[in-house]
C-alpha positions as CSV (number, residue, x, y, z in Angstrom):
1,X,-26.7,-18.3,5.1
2,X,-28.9,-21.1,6.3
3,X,-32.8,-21.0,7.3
4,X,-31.9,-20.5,11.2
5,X,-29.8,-17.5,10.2
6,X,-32.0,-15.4,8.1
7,X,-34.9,-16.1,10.7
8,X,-32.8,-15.1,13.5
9,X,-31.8,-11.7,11.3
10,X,-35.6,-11.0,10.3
11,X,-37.0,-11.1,13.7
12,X,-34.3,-9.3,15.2
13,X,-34.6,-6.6,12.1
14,X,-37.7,-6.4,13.4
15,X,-36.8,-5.7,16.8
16,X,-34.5,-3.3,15.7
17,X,-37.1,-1.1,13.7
18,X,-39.4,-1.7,17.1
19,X,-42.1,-3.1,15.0
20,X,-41.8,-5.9,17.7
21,X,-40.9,-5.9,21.5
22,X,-38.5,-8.1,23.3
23,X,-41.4,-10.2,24.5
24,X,-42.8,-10.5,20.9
25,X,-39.3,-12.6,20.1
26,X,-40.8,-16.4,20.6
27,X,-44.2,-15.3,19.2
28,X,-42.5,-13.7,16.2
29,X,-40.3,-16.8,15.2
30,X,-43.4,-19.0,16.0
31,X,-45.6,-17.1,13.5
32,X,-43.1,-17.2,10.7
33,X,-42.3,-21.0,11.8
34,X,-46.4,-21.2,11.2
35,X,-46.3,-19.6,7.2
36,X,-43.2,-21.7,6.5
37,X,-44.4,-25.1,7.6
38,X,-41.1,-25.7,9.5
39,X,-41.3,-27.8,13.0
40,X,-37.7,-26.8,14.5
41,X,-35.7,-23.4,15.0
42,X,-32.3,-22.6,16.8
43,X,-31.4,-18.8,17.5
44,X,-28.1,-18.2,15.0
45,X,-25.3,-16.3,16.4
46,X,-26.1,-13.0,16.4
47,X,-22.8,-12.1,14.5
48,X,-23.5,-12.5,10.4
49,X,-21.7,-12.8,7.9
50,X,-20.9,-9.3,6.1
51,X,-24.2,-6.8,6.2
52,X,-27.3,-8.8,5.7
53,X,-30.2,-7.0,5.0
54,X,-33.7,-7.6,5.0
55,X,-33.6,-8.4,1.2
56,X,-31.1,-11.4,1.5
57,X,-33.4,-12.2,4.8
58,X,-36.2,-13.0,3.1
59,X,-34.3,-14.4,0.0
60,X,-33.1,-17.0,2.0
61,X,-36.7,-18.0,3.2
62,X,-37.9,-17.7,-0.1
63,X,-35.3,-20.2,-1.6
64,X,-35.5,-22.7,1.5
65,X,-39.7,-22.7,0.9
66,X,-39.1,-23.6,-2.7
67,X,-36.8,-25.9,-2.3
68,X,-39.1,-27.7,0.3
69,X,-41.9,-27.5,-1.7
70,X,-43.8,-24.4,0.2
71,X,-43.1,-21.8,-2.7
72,X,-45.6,-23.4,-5.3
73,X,-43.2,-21.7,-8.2
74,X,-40.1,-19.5,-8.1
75,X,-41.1,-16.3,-10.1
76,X,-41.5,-13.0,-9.1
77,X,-45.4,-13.0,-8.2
78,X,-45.4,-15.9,-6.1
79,X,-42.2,-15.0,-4.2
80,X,-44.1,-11.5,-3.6
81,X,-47.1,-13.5,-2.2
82,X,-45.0,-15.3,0.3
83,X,-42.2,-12.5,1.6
84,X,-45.0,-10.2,1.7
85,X,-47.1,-12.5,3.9
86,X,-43.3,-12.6,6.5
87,X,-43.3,-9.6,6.2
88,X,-47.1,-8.8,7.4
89,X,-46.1,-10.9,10.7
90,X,-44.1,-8.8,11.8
91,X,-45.5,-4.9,11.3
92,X,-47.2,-3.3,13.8
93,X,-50.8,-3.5,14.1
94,X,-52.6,-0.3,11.7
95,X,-54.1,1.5,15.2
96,X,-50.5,1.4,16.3
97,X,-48.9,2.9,13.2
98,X,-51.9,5.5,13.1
99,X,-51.7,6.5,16.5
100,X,-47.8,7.1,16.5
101,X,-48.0,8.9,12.7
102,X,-50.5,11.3,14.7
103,X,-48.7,11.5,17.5
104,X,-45.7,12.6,15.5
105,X,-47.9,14.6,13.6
106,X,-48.9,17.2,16.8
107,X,-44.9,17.8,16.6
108,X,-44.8,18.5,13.0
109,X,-46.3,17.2,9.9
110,X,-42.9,16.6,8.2
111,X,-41.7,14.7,11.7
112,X,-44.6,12.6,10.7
113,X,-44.4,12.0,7.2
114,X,-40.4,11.5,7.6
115,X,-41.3,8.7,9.7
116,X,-44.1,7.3,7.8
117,X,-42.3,7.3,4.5
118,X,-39.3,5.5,6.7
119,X,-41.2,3.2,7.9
120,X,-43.0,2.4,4.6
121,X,-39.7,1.4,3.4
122,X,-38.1,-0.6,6.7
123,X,-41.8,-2.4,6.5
124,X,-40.7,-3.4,2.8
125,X,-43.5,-2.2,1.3
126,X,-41.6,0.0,-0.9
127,X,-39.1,-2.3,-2.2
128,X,-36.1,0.0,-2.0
129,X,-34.2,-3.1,-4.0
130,X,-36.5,-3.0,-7.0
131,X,-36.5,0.8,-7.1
132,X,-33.0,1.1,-7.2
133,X,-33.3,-0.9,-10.8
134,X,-35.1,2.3,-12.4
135,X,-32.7,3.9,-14.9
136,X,-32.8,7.7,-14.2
137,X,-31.6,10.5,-15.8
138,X,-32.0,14.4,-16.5
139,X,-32.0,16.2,-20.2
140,X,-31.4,19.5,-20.8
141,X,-34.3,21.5,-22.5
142,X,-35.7,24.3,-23.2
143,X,-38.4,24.2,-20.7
144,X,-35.7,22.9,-17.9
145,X,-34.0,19.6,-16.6
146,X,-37.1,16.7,-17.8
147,X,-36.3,13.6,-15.7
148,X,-36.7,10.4,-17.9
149,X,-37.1,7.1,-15.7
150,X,-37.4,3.6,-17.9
151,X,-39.5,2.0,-15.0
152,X,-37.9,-1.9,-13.8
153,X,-39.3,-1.8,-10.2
154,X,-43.0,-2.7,-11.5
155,X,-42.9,-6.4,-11.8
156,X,-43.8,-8.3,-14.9
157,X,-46.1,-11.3,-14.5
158,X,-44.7,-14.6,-15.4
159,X,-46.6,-16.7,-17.8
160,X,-47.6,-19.5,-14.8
161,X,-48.5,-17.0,-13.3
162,X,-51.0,-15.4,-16.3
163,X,-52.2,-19.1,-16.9
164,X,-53.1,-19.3,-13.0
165,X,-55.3,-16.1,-12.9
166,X,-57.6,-16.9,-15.8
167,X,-59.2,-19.7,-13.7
168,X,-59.3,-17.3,-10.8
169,X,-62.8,-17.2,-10.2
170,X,-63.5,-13.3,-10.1
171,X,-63.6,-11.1,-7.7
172,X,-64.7,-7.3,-6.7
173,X,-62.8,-7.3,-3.2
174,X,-60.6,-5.4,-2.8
175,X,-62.8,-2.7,-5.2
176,X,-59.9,-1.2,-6.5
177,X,-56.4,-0.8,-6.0
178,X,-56.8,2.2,-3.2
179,X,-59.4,1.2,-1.2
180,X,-59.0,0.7,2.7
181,X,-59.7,-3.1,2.3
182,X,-56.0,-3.3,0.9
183,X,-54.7,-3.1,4.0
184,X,-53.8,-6.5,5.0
185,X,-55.0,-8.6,1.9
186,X,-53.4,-11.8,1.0
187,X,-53.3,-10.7,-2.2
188,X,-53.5,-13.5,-5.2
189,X,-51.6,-14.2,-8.5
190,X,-53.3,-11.8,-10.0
191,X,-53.6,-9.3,-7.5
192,X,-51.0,-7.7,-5.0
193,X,-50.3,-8.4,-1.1
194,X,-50.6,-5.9,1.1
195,X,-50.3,-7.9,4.4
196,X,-47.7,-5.1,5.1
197,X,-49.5,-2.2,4.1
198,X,-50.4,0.6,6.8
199,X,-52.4,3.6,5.9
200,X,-52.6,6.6,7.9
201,X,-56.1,8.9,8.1
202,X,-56.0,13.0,7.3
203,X,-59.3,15.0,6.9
204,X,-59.3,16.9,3.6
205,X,-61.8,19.7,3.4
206,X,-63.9,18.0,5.7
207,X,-64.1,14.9,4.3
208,X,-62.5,11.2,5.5
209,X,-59.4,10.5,3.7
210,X,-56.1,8.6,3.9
211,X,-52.3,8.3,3.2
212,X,-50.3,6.0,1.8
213,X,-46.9,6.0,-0.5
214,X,-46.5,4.5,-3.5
215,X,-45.1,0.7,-3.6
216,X,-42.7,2.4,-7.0
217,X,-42.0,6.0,-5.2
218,X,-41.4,7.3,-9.0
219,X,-40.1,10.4,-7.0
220,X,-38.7,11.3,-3.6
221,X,-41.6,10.8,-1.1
222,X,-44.0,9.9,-3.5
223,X,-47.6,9.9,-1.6
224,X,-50.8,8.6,-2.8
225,X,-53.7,10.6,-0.9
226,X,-57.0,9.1,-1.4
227,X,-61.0,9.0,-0.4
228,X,-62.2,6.8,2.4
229,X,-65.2,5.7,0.0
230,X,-64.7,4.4,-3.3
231,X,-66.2,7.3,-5.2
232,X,-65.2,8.2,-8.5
233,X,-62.5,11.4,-9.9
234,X,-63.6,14.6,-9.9
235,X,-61.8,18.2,-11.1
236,X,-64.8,20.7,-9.8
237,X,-64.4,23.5,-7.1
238,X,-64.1,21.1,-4.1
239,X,-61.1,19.5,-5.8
240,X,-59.3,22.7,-5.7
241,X,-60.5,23.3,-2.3
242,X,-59.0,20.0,-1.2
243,X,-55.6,20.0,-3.2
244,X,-55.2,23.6,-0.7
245,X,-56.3,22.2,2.7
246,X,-53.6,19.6,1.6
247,X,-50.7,21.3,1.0
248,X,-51.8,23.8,4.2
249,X,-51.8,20.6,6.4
250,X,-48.5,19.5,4.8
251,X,-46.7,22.2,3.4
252,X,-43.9,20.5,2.7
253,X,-44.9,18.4,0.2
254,X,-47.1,19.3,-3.3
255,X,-50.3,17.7,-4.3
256,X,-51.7,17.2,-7.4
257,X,-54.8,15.2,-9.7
258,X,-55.1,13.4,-12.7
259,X,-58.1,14.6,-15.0
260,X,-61.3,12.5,-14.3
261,X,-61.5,12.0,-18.4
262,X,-60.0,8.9,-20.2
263,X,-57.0,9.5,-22.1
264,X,-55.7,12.7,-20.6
265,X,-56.8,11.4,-16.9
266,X,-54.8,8.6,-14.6
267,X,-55.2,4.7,-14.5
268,X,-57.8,4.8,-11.5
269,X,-60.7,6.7,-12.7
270,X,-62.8,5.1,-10.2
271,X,-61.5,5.8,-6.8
272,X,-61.1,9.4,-6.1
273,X,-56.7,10.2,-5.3
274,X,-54.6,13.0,-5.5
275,X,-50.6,12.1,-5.9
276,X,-47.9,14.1,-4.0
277,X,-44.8,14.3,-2.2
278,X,-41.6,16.1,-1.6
279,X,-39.9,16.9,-4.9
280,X,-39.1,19.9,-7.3
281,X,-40.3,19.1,-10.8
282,X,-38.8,21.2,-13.2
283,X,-42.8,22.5,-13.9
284,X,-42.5,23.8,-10.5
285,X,-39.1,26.1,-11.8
286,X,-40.9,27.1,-14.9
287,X,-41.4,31.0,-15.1
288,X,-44.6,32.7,-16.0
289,X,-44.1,34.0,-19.3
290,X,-47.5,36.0,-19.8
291,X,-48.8,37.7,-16.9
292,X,-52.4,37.8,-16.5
293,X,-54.9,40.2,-14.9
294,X,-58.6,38.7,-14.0
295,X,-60.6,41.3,-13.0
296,X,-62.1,41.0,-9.3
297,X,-59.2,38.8,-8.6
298,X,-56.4,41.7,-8.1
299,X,-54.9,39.9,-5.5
300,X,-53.9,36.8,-7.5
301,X,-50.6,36.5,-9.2
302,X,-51.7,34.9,-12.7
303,X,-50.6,34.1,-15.9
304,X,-49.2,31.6,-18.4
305,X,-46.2,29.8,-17.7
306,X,-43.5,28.5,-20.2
307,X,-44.2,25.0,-20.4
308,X,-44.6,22.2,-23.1
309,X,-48.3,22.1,-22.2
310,X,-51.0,24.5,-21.6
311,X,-50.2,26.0,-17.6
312,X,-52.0,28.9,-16.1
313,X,-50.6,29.4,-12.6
314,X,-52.2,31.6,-10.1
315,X,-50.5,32.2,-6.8
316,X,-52.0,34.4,-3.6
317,X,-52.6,34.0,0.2
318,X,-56.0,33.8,-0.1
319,X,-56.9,30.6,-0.5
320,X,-60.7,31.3,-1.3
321,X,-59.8,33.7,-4.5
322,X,-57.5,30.9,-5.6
323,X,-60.4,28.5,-6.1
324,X,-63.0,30.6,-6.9
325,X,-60.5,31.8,-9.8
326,X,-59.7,28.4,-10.7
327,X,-63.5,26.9,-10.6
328,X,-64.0,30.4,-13.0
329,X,-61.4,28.7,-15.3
330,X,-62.2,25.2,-14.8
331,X,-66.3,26.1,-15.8
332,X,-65.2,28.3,-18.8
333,X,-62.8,25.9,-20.2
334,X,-65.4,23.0,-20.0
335,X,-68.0,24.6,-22.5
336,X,-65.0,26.1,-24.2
337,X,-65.3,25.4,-28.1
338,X,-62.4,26.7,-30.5
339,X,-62.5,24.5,-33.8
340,X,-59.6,27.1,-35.4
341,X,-57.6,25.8,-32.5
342,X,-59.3,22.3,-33.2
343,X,-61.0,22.4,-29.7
344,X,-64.4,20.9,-29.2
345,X,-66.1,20.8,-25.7
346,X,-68.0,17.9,-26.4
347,X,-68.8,15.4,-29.7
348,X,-71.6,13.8,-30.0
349,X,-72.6,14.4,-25.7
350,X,-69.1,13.5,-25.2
351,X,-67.2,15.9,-22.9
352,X,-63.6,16.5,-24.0
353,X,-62.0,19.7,-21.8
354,X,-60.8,19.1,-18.2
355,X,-57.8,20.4,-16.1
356,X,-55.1,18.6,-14.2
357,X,-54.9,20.9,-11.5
358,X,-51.2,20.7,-8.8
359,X,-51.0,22.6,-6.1
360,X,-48.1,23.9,-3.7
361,X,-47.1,26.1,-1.1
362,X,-44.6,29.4,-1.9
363,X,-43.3,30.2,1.5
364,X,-46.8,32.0,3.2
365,X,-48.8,31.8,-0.5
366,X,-50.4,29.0,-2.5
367,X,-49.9,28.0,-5.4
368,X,-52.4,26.5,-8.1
369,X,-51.2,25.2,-11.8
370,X,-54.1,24.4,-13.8
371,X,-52.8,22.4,-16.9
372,X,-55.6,22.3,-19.7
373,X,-56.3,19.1,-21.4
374,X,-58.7,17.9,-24.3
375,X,-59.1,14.0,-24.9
376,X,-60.2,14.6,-28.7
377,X,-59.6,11.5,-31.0
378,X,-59.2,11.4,-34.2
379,X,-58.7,9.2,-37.4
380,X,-55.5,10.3,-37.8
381,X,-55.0,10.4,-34.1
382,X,-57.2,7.7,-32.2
383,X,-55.0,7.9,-28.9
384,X,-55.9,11.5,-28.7
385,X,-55.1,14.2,-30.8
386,X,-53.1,15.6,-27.5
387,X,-51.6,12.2,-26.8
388,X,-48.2,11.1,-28.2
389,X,-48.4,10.7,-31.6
390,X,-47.4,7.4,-33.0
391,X,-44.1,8.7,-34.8
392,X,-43.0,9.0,-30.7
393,X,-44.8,5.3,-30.0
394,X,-41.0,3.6,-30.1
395,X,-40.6,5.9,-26.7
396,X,-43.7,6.5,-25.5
397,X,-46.9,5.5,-26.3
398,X,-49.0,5.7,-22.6
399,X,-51.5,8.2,-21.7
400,X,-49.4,11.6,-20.0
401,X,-50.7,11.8,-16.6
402,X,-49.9,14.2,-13.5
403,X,-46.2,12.9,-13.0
404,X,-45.2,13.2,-16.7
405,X,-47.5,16.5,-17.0
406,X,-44.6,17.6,-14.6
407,X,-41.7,16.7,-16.3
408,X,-40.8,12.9,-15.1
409,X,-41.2,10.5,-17.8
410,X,-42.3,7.0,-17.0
411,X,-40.7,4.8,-19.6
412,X,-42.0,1.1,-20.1
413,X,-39.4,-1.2,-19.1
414,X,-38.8,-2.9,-22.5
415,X,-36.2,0.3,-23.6
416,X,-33.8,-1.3,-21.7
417,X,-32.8,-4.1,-23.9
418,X,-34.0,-2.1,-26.6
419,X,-31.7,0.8,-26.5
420,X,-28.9,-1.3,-25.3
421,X,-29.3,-2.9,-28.5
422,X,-29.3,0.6,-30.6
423,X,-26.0,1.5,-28.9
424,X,-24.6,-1.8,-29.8
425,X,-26.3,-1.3,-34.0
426,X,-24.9,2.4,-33.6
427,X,-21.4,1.3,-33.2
428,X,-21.4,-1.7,-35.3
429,X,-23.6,-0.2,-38.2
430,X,-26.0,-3.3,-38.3
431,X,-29.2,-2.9,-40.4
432,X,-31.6,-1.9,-37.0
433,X,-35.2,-2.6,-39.1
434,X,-34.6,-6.2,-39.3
435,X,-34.4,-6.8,-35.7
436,X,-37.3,-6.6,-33.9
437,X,-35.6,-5.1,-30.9
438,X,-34.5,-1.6,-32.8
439,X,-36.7,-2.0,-35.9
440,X,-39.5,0.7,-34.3
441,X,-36.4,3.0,-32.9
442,X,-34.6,2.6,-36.8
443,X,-35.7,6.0,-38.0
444,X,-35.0,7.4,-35.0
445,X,-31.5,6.6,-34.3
446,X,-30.3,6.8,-38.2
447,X,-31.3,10.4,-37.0
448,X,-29.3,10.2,-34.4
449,X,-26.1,9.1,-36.6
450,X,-26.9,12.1,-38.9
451,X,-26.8,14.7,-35.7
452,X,-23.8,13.3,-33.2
453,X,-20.3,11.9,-33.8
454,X,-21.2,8.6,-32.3
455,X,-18.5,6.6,-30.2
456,X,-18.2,3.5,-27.6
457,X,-17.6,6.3,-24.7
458,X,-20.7,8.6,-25.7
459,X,-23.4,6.4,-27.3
460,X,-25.3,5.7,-24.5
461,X,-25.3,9.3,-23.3
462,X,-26.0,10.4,-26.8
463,X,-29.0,8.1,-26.5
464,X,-29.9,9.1,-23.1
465,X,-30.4,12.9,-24.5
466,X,-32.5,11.6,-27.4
467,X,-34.4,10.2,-25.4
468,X,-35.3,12.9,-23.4
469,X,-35.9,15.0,-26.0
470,X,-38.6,12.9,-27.3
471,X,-40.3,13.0,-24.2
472,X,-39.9,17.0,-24.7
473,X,-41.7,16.6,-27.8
474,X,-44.6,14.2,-26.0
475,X,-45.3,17.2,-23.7
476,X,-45.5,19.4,-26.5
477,X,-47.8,17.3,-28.8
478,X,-49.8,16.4,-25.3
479,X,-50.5,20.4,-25.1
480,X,-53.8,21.6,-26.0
481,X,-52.0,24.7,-27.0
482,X,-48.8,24.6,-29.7
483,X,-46.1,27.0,-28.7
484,X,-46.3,28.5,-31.7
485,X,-47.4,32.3,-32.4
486,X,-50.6,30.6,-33.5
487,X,-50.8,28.4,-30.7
488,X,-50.3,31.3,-28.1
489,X,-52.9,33.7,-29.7
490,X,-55.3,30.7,-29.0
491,X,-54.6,30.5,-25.9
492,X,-55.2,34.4,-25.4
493,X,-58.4,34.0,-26.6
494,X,-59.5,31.2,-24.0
495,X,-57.9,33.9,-21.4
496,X,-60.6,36.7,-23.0
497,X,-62.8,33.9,-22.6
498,X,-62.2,33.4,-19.5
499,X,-61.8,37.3,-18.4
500,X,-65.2,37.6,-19.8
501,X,-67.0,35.0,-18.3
502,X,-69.6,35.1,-15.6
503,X,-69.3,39.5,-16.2
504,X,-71.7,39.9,-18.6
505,X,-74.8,42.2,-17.4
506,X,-77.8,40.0,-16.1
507,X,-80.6,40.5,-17.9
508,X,-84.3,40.2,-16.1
509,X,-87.1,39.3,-18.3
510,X,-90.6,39.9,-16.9
């Protein structure tokens, strides 16, 4: 396929997807002529060879603008630059995209987001090629199906590229990763393009918000919602409030926040977000275990749900019980000090207790999971006593945010080539602690060898299942709660506490 061809394909992809009219044809070609740096342009024959798509499209380009000198270098974050500005040509215009998204929306809110979601991938902003890299799997467990993803859509930076940033004057614009401004940047070697990103506007709880997906969809439909200011992350009462007027506007999908605290809380502490989308996590499956009665709440559904980490899930119709219950357990568990249960609310003015709080619809009723989390470090633990400890590092050695809180583990990208190689050290019975690839997994997989019958046809499934069950034993040491008898009788006393609070008799003194 030559230049001609893949510019003829793009514009008439474009056509195709109606981000462009017929009139729009010249102009189109013109403006990617522009970017290019090319003087001349014949329309290919409309037939191509086989089914091109938009990747090979602006592959093509890419290779032709090296190869002419255009592309500066051929990696991964310059390419992105230059495909991403191509791409940016030819999307529609944000007012467009927002008009028709609530146009759709007076229809149906799942009309819309179907669309939107579509269209975030057509627009290739979610790089359906990369994602389809991700290794993906489901292991069997006691709390459920966990699904372990090892991440390869995310893209490494190349060392020019690392070199090229540090003289990067620096810069606060875009703020952060989420703000509006992202919309259209340029983007630099150090910083993504967004040329062809569109956000949509929703009002949550009566505030200005907006909608986006993520560029790495971890999940199906996989939404980033987030504040129109850059204002930091919050868990209070009007977080619950919002997380409901969510899901009631879009009932199809769930909602949830990181903590606002480092170690237990996401990687954007800064700009208030919730994450959500249209998939069943196998939290979302878990039963309740131990009911719970709050008294003055009667109408509520509560109780503790048989999970790795520490859930209390309420469910009702009335959506103001819901979050004045959960703001009842949110306030008690912040001053909430157990040192039996090696809980402290704060060290030293530090604060340590917050909740990840998801929410969801049940047919007509709402649902609230309040997940309890304590960012405690230790000396034996300076990660976080409820982090992964470092026997687990080989797997997992990230903070445990909402997704993974869930049950979908992120997996760094390196456990490719690593557990390749442990499959290959399995069968042939190589030493694994003198290669540097297998040498932190070594323990771990002469494990394996003592628990499985280990052959060419099941090692890597073998593996697979280890794996996951690791990440069973993350969510477990990332509970504030063991499952233990002791660890549940803990937990019943943070309920008492909890029962208790805010009832006590008030007491006048004149």
């Amino acid at each position: 396929m030559n230049r001609n061809e893949a510019i003829t394909g793009l514009v008439n992809y474009a056509l195709e997807k109606k981000f462009i009219q017929t009139e729009e044809k010249n102009w189109a070609v013109n403006m990617l002529l522009d970017i290019l740096k090319v003087d001349s342009f014949e329309w290919a024959e409309t037939q191509q060879r086989g089914k091109a798509d938009l990747t090979e499209w602006l592959g093509v380009l890419l290779d032709d603008a090296y190869e002419r000198g255009i592309l500066e270098e051929n990696s991964v974050v310059y390419r992105d630059l230059l495909d991403t500005k191509l791409m940016g040509i030819l999307v529609p215009r944000p007012a467009q995209v927002m008009q028709h998204f609530e146009k759709l929306r007076a229809e149906s809110p799942q009309k819309a987001t179907d669309w939107y979601y579509q269209f975030s991938q057509d627009t290739n902003y979610i790089r359906k090629d990369r994602i389809a890299r991700d290794i993906r799997w489901k292991t069997d467990t006691k709390y459920g199906k966990l699904d372990i993803t090892i991440n390869q859509s995310k893209p490494e930076k190349d060392p020019k590229a690392i070199a090229a940033a540090r003289v990067l004057p620096s810069s606060n614009y875009p703020r952060c990763m989420l703000c509006e401004e992202n919309m259209g940047y340029a983007g630099r070697v150090n910083y993504p393009a967004r040329q062809n990103h569109r956000i949509v506007p929703v009002e949550i709880h009566g505030s200005s918000w907006y909608l986006q997906y993520s560029p790495y969809v971890y999940y199906n439909e996989h939404c980033i919602c987030f504040h129109k200011n850059h204002v930091p992350m919050k868990i209070d009462r009007d977080c619950f409030a919002k997380l409901l007027d969510f899901v009631r506007q879009f009932p199809h999908y769930f909602v949830g926040s990181n903590a606002e605290l480092p170690i237990v809380g996401g990687s954007i502490l800064a700009h208030e977000h919730f994450q959500g989308g249209r998939y069943t996590f196998a939290m979302e499956m878990a039963p309740i275990e131990t009911e719970i009665a709050f008294t003055g709440y009667e109408n509520i559904k509560a109780g503790i749900v048989k999970w790795p980490m520490s859930v209390i899930r309420l469910t009702g119709e009335d959506t103001e019980q819901l979050i004045s219950l959960a703001d009842k357990i949110l306030t008690s568990w912040r001053g909430y000090t157990d040192e039996s249960a090696m809980i402290f609310a704060e060290t030293e003015g530090e604060p340590h207790n917050t909740i990840t709080p998801i929410a969801r619809r049940r047919g007509e009723a709402y649902e609230l999971d309040l997940v309890l989390r304590n960012n405690l470090t230790t000396l034996e633990h300076p990660l976080g006593i409820y982090h992964p400890h470092e026997e687990l590092h080989h797997i997992k050695k990230e903070n445990i945010g909402l997704i993974e809180v869930m049950g979908l583990a992120i997996l760094p990208g390196r456990l490719k080539k690593e557990l390749a190689t442990v499959a290959e050290k399995l069968l042939s019975g190589e030493n694994m602690r003198e290669d540097p690839l297998t040498a932190s997994h070594a323990e771990w997989a002469e494990n394996i060898l003592l628990k499985h019958h280990i052959t060419s046809e099941n090692v890597m499934d073998i593996i697979q299942q280890e794996v996951g069950l690791v990440f069973e034993r993350v969510l477990e040491q990332a509970g504030v709660y063991s499952r233990t008898p002791e660890g549940k009788e803990g937990f019943l006393r943070f309920i008492e506490q909890v029962v208790s609070y805010g009832n006590e008799q008030e007491v006048y003194e004149f």
